[in-house]
PARO-971076 format. One record per residue (C-alpha): x, z, y; residue in one letter. Coordinates in steps of 0.02 Angstrom, whole numbers, padded with zeros to 5 digits, always signed. Layout:
XZYa ...
REM end
This chain:
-01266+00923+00383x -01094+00869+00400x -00953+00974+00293x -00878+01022+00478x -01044+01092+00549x -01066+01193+00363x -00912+01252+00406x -00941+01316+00561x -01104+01377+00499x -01003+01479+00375x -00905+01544+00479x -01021+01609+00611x -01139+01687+00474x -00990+01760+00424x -00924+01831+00577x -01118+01896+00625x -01123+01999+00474x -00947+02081+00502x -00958+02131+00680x -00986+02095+00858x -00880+01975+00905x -00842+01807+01034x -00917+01666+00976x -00769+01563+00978x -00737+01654+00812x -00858+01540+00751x -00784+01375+00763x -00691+01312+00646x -00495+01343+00632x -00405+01185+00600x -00191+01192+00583x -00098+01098+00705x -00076+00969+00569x -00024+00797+00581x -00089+00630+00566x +00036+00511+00460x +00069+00398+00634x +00085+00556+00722x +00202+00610+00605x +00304+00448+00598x +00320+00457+00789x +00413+00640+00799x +00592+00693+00782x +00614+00782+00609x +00734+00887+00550x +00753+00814+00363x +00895+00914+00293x +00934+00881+00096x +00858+01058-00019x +00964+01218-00011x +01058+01134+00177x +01038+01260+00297x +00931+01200+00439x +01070+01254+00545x +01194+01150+00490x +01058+00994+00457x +01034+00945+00627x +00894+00840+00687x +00861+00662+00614x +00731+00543+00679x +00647+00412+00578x +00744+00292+00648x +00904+00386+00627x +00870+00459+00442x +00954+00306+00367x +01096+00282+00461x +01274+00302+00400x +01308+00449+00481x +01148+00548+00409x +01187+00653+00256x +01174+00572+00089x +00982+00542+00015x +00921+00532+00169x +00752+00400+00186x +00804+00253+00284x +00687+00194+00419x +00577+00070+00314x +00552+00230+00168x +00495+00321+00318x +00358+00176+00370x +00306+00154+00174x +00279+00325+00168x +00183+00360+00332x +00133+00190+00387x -00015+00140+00288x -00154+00214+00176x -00288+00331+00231x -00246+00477+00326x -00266+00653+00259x -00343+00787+00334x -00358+00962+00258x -00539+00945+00234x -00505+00806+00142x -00437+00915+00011x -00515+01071+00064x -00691+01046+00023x -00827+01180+00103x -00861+01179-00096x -00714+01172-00136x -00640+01256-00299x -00471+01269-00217x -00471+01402-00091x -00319+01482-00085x -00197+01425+00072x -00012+01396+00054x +00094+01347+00229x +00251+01301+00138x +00438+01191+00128x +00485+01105-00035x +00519+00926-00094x +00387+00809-00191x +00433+00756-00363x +00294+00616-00384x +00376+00507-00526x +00373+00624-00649x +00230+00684-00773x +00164+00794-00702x +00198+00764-00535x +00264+00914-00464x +00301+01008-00276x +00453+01120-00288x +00484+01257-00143x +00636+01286-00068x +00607+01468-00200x +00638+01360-00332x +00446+01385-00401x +00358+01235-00448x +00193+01187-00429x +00093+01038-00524x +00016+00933-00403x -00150+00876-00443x -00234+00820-00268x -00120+00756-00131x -00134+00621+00012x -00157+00412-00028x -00014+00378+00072x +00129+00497+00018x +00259+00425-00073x +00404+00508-00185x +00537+00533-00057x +00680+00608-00182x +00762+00780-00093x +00684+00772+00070x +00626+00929+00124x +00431+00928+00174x +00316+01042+00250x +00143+01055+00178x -00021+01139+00186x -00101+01152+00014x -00200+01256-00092x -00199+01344-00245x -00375+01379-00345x -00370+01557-00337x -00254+01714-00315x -00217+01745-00508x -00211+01543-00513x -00054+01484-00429x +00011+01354-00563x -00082+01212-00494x -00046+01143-00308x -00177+01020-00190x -00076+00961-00031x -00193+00942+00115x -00073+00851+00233x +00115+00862+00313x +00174+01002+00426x +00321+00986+00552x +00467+01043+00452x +00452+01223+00550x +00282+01276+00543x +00317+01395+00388x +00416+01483+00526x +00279+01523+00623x +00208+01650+00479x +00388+01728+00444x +00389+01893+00422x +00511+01984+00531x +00681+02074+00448x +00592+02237+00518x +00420+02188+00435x +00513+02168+00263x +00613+02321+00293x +00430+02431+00278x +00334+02291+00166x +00464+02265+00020x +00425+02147-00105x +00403+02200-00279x +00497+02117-00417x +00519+02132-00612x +00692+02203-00646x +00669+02150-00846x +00518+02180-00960x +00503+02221-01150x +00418+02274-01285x +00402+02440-01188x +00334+02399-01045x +00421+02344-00868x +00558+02394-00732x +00498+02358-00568x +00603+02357-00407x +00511+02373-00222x +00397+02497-00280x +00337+02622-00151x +00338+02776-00224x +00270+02888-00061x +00311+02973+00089x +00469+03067+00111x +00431+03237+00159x +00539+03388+00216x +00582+03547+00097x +00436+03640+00204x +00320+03503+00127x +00305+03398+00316x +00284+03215+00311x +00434+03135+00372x +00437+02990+00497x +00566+02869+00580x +00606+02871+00783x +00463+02733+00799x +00336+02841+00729x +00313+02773+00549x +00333+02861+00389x +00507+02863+00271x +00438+02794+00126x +00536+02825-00048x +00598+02671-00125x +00677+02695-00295x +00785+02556-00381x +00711+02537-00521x +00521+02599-00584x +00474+02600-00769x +00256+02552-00817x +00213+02568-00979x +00052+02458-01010x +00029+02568-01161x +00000+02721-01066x -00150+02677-00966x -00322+02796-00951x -00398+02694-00842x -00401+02545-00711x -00520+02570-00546x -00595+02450-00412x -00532+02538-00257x -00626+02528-00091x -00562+02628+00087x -00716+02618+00195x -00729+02678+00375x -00802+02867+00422x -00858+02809+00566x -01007+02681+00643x -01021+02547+00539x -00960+02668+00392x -00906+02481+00312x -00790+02460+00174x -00624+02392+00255x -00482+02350+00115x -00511+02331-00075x -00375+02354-00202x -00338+02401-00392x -00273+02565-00467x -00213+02613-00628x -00202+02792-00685x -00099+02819-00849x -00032+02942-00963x +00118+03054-00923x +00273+02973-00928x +00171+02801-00908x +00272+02808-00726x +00445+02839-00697x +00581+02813-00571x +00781+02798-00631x +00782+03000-00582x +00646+03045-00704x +00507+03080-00579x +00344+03016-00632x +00179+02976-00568x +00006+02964-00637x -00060+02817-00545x -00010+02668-00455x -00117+02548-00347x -00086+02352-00336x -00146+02296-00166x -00182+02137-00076x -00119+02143+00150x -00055+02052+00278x +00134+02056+00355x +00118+02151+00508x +00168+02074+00660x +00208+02240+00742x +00311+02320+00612x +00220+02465+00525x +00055+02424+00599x -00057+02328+00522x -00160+02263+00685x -00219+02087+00630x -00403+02059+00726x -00533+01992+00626x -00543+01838+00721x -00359+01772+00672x -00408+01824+00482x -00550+01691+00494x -00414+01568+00557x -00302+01611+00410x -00144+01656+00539x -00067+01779+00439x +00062+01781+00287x -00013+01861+00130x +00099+02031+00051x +00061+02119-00116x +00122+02262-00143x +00147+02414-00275x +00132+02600-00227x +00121+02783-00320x -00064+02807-00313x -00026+02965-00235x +00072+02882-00101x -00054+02752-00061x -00197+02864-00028x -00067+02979+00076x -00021+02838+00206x -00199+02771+00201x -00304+02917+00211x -00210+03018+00341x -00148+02872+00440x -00323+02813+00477x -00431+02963+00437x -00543+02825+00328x -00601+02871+00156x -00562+02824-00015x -00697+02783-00152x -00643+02736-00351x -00751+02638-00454x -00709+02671-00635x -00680+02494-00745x -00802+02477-00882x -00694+02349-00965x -00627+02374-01151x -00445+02472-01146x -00366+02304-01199x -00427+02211-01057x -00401+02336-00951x -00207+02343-00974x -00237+02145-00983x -00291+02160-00786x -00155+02299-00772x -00026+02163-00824x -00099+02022-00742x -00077+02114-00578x +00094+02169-00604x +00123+01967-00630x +00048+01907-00486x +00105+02047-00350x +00298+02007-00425x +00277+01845-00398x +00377+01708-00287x +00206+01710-00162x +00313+01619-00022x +00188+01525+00115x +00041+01628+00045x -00085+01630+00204x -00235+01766+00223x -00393+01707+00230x -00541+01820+00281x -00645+01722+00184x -00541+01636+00053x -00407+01735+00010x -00415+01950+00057x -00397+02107-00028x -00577+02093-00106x -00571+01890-00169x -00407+01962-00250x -00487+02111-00334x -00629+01998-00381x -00504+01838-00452x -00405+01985-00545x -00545+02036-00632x -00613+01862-00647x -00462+01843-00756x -00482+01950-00896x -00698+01899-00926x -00735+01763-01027x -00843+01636-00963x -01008+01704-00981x -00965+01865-00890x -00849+01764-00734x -00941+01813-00567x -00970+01632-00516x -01056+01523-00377x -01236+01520-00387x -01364+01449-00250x -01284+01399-00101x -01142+01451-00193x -01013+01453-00052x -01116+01582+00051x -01163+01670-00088x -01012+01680-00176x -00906+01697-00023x -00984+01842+00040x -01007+01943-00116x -00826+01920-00141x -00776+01959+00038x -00839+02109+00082x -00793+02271-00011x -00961+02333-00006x -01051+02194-00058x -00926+02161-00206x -00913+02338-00277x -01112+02318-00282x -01089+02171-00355x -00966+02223-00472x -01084+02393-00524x -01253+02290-00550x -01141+02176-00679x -01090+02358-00754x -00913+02302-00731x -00882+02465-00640x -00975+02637-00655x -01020+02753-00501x -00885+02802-00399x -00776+02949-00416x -00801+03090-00265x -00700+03016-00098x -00504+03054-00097x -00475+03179+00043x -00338+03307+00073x -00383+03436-00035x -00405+03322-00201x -00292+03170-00179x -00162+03240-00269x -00253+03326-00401x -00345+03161-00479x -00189+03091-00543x -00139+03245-00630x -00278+03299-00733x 
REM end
C-alpha cells in the first residue's frame, strides 16, 4: 500500500469513527503547494524582512535582480539555482504517514542555511533549527519565503522540517481577523521570577451586571474581563486535571480536551487583588465568525484552521462553555507527583505564551487532545511516554485524538483517577473554592 492510499485509509477510518459524514472527507487534503518549476514560473512578491508588503511591490524572477529592485534581492540566475534543479519536494516527502513530525506550521521567514545549525527565522523573530528541508533549496540571504513545515509535537517547537515553498501570501489565508483577536487574545509573560509569573491576555470571565446577569455585546457575545496583568504562583498548586467537555446529547461524545490547574488562595491574582482558584490552559481554533467557534469537522481533517491557546479563570471557562453550549464538563484528577505536576503547570504556561505564529489545526495531528496528551508526554520519562505501538499511526492517532479514548487511555496508565462529578450550574463555582 502506497503512503497516499494509507493516508486516505487514515483518514476515512478516522472520519467513520467520528460521525456521519461525505465521503469526500476521506480523501486526502493536500495544500495548494508548489512544485519548484511552478514556482520559478510565478510573479513573487520578494520584499527584504521587516519591508512592508505594501511598500515591496511585486518582483518577478526575472525582475528580482534588476537595478531598480531593492537591495539583496536574488538576481535571475540565484532564482534558477535555487528552483531549477534537484528533486522536487512534496509535503509527503517530509510528512511521512509515520512520521514523527506532525505538527503543521503555514508560515513567512527567511532561510539561514550556511550557518551551524541551519536555521528558519519568522518574520516574529523566533527561530527554528532546520533539520529536514527540500534537495533543491538554496540559502537565499533576506528573502522572505513562505513555507509549510512541521514541528514534532505541540510542547516541541524548537526543531523545524520544511515540506515545500508557499506563494509568499498563503499565511494570509489563515489570518485571524482584528475582530477574532479582539475575543481570542493572546496570552503573554509580562516577566517571571522566583515567585512565580505575570501574565497578560488572561481571560478572567464574564462580565456580569450588579444584579449578577451575564453581560453581552450588541452581537450577542459575552464581555469578557481582561485584566493587565495576572500573577500564577507555581508554588501554590493542589492539583492539575485532564479536562474533557463532552456532549449531553446523541452521541454523548467527548468534544474538546484541555488542562486545569486548581491552586491555593492567592495562587491567582489580577493587578486589583481579585483572585481565582483555578485556571484552565486550552488548545482551539481562530474563529472565522468572530465569537463562534463553527469550524466543521471536515476542514479540521484538512488542517484549514489557525491554532489559538489560550488562558482563562477556571471559573470563567466552565461559565462560557457550559452555558453557551449546554455540554458538560468532566475532571480527571492527575496522579502525577506535585513536582511534576507544577512541571506540566509550567510547561503549559510556556507553550500557550508562546510566539505560535502559522500554527495550523489538525484533527488528527495537532487538537485539543494531542496537546493534552504531548503536555503530559512532557513531564514522563521514557518508560511511562504514551507511545506508538502496532500500527502505531492508527493506534496512536486515535487514542490521542479523541477525548474519550485518551482520558481512557490516560486512566488505564493510572495517570489520571476517576473523574470528579460533571460541572453544572449549581457546583461550578463551588469546586474552585473549597
Amino acid at each position: 500500500m502506497t503512503k497516499e492510499k494509507s493516508k486516505a485509509v487514515l483518514a476515512a477510518g478516522l472520519v467513520f469513527l467520528l460521525g456521519s459524514l461525505n465521503a469526500k472527507a476521506a480523501e486526502p487534503f493536500t495544500l495548494n503547494s508548489l512544485s519548484a518549476v511552478k514556482i520559478s514560473k510565478l510573479d513573487l512578491s520578494i520584499p527584504l524582512t521587516g519591508v512592508p508588503p505594501a511598500d515591496a511591490g511585486l518582483l518577478s524572477p526575472a525582475a528580482a535582480g534588476s537595478e531598480d529592485g531593492p537591495a539583496g534581492s536574488l538576481t535571475p540566475a540565484e532564482w534558477d539555482e535555487i528552483f531549477a534543479s534537484g528533486p522536487e519536494a512534496k509535503p509527503g516527502d517530509t510528512k511521512e504517514l509515520l512520521s514523527d513530525f506532525s505538527s503543521r506550521y503555514v508560515m513567512n521567514g527567511t532561510l539561514q542555511l550556511d550557518r551551524v545549525p541551519r536555521t528558519f527565522t519568522t518574520l516574529e523573530g523566533k527561530v527554528y533549527k532546520l533539520v529536514k528541508y527540500p534537495k533543491w533549496l538554496r540559502n537565499t540571504g533576506n528573502t522572505e519565503f513562505c513555507v509549510e513545515g512541521y514541528i514534532r509535537q505541540q510542547d516541541n517547537t524548537s526543531e523545524l522540517a520544511i515540506a515545500t515553498v508557499l506563494p509568499l501570501d498563503a499565511a494570509a489565508a489563515y489570518a485571524p481577523s482584528a475582530a477574532t483577536l479582539d475575543l481570542q487574545r493572546q496570552s503573554y509573560i509580562l516577566s517571571k521570577d522566583s515567585r512565580g509569573y505575570a501574565l497578560a491576555n488572561v481571560n478572567w470571565g464574564v462580565q456580569h451586571s450588579a444584579d449578577g446577569k451575564r453581560l453581552k455585546r450588541a452581537d450577542g457575545i459575552f464581555k469578557f474581563i481582561w485584566p493587565k496583568s495576572v500573577t500564577v504562583k507555581p508554588d501554590f498548586l493542589e492539583q492539575a486535571y485532564v479536562g474533557k467537555k463532552s456532549l449531553q446529547s446523541f452521541p454523548y461524545a467527548g468534544v474538546h480536551g484541555f488542562l486545569a490547574f486548581k491552586f491555593k488562595p492567592g495562587g491567582v491574582t489580577d493587578g486589583n487583588g481579585n483572585s481565582v482558584r483555578g485556571l484552565v490552559v486550552s488548545v482551539n481554533t481562530y474563529s472565522l465568525v468572530p465569537g463562534v467557534q463553527n469550524q466543521g469537522i471536515i476542514d479540521g481533517l484538512r488542517g484549514r484552521y489557525a491554532v489559538h491557546y489560550n488562558i482563562n479563570s477556571a471559573e470563567g471557562y466552565v461559565e462560557q462553555n457550559v452555558f453557551t453550549d449546554g455540554n458538560r464538563i468532566s475532571l480527571y484528577p492527575l496522579t502525577l507527583s506535585r513536582d511534576r505536576q507544577v512541571k506540566l503547570l509550567e510547561n503549559a504556561i510556556r507553550q500557550a505564551t508562546a510566539n505560535r505564529t502559522g500554527e495550523m489545526y489538525s484533527l488528527i495531528y495537532n487538537s485539543c487532545t494531542n496537546a493534552v496528551v504531548s503536555f503530559i508526554n512532557g513531564v514522563l520519562n521514557k518508560n511511562e511516554k504514551i507511545v506508538e505501538g502496532w500500527l502505531p499511526e492508527i493506534i496512536y492517532r486515535l487514542r490521542a485524538t479523541l477525548p474519550d479514548a485518551a482520558t481512557r487511555l490516560l486512566t488505564r496508565r493510572g495517570l489520571v483517577s476517576k473523574p470528579l462529578p460533571y460541572l453544572d450550574e449549581t457546583n461550578y463555582t463551588q469546586l474552585f473554592h473549597e
